[in-house]
Backbone as CSV, one residue per row, in Angstrom:
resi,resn,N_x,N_y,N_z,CA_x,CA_y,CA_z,C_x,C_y,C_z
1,UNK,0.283,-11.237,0.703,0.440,-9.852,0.316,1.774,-9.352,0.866
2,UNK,2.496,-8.680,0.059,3.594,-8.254,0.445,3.961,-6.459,0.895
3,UNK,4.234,-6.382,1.981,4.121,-4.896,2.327,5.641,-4.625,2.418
4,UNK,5.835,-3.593,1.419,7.309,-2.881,1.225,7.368,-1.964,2.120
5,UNK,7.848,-1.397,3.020,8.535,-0.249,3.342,9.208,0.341,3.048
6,UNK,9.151,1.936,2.744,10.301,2.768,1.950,10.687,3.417,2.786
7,UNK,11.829,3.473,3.317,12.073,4.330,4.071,12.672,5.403,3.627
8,UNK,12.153,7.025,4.167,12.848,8.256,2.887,13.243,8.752,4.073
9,UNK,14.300,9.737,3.831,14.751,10.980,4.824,13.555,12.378,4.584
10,UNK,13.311,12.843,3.200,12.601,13.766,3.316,11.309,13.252,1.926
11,UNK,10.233,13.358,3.082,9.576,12.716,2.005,8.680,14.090,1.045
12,UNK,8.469,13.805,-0.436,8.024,14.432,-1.426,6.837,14.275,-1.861
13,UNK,6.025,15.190,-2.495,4.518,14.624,-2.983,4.677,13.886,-4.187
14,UNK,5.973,13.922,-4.727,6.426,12.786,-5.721,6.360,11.412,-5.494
15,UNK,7.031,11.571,-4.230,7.166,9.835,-3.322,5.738,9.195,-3.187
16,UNK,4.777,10.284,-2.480,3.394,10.009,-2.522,2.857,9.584,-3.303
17,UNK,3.147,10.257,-4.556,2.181,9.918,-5.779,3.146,9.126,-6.514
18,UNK,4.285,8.613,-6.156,4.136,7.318,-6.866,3.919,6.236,-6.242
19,UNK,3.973,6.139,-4.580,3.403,5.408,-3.747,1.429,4.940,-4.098
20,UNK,0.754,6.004,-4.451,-0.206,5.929,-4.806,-0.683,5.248,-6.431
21,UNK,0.521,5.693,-6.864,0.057,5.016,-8.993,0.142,3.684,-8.716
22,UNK,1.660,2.950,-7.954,1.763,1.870,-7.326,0.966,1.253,-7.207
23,UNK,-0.089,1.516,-6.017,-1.144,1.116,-5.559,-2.318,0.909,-6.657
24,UNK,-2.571,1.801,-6.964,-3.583,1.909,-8.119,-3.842,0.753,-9.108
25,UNK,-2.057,0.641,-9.535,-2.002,-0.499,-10.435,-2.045,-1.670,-10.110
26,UNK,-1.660,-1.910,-8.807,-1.777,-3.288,-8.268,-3.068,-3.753,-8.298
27,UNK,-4.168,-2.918,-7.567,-6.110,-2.746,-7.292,-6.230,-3.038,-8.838
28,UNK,-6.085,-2.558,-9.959,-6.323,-2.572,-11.298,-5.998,-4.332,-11.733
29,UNK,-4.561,-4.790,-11.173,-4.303,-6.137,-11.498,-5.286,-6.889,-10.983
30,UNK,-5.390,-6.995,-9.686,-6.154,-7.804,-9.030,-7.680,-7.500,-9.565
31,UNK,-7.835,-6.724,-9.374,-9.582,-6.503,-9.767,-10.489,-6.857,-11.426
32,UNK,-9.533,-6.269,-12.285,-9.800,-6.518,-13.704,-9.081,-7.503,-13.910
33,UNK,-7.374,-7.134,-14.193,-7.301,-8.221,-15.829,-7.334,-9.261,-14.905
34,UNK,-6.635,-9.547,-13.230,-6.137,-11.161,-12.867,-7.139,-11.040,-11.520
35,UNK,-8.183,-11.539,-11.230,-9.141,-11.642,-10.236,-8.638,-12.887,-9.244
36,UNK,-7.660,-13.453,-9.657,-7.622,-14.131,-8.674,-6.171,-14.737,-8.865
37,UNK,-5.087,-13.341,-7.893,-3.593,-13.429,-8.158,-3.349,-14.051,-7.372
38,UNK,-2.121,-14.750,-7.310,-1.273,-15.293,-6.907,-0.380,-14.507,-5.394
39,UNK,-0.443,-13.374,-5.957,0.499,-12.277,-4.799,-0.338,-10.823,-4.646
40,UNK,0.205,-10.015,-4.064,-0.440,-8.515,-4.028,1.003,-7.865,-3.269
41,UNK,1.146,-6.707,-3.743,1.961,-6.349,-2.776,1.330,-4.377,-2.446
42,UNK,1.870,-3.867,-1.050,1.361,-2.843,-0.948,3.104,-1.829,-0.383
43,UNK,2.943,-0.798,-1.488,4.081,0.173,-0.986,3.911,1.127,0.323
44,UNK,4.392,1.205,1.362,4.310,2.247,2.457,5.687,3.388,2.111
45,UNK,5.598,4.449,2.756,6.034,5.427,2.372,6.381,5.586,3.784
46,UNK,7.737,5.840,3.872,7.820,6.317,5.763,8.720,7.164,5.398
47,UNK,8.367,8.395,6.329,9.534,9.360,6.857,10.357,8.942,7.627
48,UNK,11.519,8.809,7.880,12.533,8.072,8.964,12.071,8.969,10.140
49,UNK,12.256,10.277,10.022,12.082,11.287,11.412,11.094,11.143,12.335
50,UNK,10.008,11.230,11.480,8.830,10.803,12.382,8.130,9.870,12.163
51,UNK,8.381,8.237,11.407,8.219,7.385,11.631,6.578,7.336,10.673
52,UNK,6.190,8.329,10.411,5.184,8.171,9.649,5.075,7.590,8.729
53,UNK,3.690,6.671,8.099,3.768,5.732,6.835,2.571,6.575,5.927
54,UNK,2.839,6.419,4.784,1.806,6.803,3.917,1.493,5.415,2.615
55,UNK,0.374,5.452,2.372,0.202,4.186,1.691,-1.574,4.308,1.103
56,UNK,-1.850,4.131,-0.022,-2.707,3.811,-0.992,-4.036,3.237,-0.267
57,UNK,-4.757,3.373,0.521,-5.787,2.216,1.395,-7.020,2.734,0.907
58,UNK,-7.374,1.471,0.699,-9.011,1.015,0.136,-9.842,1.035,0.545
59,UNK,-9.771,0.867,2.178,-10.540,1.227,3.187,-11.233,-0.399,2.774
60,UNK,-12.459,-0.306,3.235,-13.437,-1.504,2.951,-14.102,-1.821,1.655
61,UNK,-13.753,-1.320,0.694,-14.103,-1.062,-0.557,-13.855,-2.712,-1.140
62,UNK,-13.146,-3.484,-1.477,-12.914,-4.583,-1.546,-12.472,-6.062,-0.496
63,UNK,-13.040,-6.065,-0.088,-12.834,-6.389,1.440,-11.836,-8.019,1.465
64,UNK,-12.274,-8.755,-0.138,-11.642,-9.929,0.227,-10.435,-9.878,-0.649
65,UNK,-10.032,-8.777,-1.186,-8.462,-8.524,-2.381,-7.126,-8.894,-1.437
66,UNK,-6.314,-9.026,-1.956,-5.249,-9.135,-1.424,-4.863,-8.258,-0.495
67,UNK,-4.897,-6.776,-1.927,-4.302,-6.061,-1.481,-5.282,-4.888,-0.171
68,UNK,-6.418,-5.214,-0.174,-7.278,-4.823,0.720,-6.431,-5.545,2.407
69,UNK,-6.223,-6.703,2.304,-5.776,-7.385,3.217,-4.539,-6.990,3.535
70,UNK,-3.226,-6.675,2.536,-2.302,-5.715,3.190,-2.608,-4.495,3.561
71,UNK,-3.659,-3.684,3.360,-3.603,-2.688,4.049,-4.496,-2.648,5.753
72,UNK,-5.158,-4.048,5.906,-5.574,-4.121,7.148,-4.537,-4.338,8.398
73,UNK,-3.304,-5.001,7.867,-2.574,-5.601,8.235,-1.252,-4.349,8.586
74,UNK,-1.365,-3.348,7.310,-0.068,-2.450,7.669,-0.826,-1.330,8.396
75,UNK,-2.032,-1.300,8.830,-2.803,-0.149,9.920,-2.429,-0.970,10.952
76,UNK,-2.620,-2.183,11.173,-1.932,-2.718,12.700,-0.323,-2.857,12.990
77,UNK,0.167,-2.584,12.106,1.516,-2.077,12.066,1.720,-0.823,12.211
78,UNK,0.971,0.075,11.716,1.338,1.366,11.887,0.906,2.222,12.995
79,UNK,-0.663,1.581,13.474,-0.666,1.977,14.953,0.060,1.989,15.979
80,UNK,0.811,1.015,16.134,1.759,0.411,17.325,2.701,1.246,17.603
């Protein structure tokens, strides 16, 4: 799974929500048409200033997806 970082100066509810369609469509690849991809990737959204990430998470909802697995992975990144 591949986790992008965006890094913005001022972030927008634009940035968000396309951080989120992003996401959406990826969960849509993996889940329907291709159940068993090859890759996943997950967009994060960071403010440079305060270091904050924003990002699409599934929580436990699919637990063995890819992209379920980048987002377990970018919460232990983003805690730190």
């Amino acid at each position: 799974c591949l986790c992008l970082f965006v890094y913005v100066d001022h972030i927008t509810d634009e940035n968000l929500e396309d951080a989120k369609e992003l996401g959406k469509s990826d969960i849509v690849y993996e889940t329907v048409i291709n159940p068993f991809p090859q890759d996943s990737y997950v967009i994060v959204v960071v403010d440079r200033k305060t270091n904050e990430g924003y990002f699409l998470d599934i929580g436990k909802k699919h637990k063995s997806s890819l992209y379920s697995h980048g987002c377990k992975w970018i919460k232990k990144i983003l805690d730190n």
